[in-house]
C-alpha positions in Angstrom: -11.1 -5.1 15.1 -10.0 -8.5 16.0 -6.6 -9.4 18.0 -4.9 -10.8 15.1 -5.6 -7.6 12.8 -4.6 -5.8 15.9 -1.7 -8.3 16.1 -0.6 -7.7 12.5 -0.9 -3.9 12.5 1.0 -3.8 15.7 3.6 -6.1 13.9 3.5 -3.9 10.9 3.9 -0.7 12.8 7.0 -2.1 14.8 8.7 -3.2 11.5 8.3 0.4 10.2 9.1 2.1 13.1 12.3 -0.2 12.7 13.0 0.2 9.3 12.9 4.4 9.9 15.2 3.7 12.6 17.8 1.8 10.1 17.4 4.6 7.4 18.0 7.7 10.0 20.9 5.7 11.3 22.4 4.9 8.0 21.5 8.9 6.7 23.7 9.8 10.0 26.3 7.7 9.0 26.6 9.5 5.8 26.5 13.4 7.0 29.0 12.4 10.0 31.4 11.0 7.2 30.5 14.2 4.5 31.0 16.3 7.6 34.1 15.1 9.1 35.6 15.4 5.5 34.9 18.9 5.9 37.8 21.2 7.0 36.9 24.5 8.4 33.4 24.0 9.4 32.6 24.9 13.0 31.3 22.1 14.9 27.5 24.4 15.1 27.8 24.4 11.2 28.2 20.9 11.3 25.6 20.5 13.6 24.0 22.4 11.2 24.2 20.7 8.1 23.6 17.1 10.2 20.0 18.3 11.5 19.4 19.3 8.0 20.0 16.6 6.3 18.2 13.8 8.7 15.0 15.9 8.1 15.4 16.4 4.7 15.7 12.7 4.8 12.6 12.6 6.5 10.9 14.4 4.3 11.8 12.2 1.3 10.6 9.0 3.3 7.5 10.9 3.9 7.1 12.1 0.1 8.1 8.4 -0.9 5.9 6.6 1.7 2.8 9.1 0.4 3.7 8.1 -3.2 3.2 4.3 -2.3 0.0 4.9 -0.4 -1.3 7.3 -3.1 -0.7 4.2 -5.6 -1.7 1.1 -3.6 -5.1 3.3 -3.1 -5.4 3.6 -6.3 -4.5 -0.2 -7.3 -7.5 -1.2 -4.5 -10.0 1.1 -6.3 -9.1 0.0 -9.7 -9.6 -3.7 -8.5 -12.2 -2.9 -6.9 -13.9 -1.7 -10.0 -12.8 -5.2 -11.6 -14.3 -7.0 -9.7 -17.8 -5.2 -9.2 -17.9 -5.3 -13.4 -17.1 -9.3 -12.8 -19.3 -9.8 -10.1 -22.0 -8.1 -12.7 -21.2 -9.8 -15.6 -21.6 -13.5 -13.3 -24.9 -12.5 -12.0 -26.2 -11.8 -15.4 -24.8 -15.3 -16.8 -26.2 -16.7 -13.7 -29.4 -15.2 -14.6 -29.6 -15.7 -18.3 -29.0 -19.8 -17.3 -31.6 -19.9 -14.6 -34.0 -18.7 -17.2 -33.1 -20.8 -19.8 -32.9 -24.1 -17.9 -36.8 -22.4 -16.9 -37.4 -22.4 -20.9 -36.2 -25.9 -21.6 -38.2 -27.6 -18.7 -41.9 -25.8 -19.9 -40.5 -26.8 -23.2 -39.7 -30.3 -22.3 -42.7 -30.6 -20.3 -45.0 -29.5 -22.5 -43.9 -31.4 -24.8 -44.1 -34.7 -23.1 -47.9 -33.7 -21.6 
């Protein structure tokens, strides 16, 4: 691998490794508000119920993030497949016009000798 893939993974690892940060501290943001709402909870339960929901948030990113692979896999396979079928289909035109510019000069040459 060369530096700049290395570069551009690296990049694209920091970037997610943000953007998990900014969802986790947005989700506990929203159970410290739902918990402080809350009267009669003990603050264990509310501990509780925190811890909970940051890894069932978790969870979800991880489900959603599999989802998006899962389907981006699948988009490179299926293109993959288009293109092999064009690069087919090009190769045979290729080779049907080599033979036919082959036909026309013996015909034009034997023609003229």
């Amino acid at each position: 691998m060369n530096m700049n893939k290395q570069a551009a993974r690296g990049l694209v690892d920091i970037e997610a490794y943000l953007y998990r940060e900014a969802h986790l501290s947005a989700a506990r943001r929203r159970v410290t508000a739902f918990t402080a709402r809350m009267d009669g909870l003990s603050h264990g339960q509310k501990r509780d119920i925190e811890l909970w929901y940051l890894e069932e948030q978790k969870h979800v990113a991880h489900m959603v993030t599999k989802y998006i692979a899962e389907n981006v896999g699948a988009a490179e396979t299926a293109n993959d497949i288009r293109f092999g079928r064009w690069l087919r289909g090009t190769l045979i035109a290729m080779a049907v016009i080599i033979m036919l510019t082959f036909v026309c000069t013996a015909v034009v040459v034997g023609s003229v000798a």
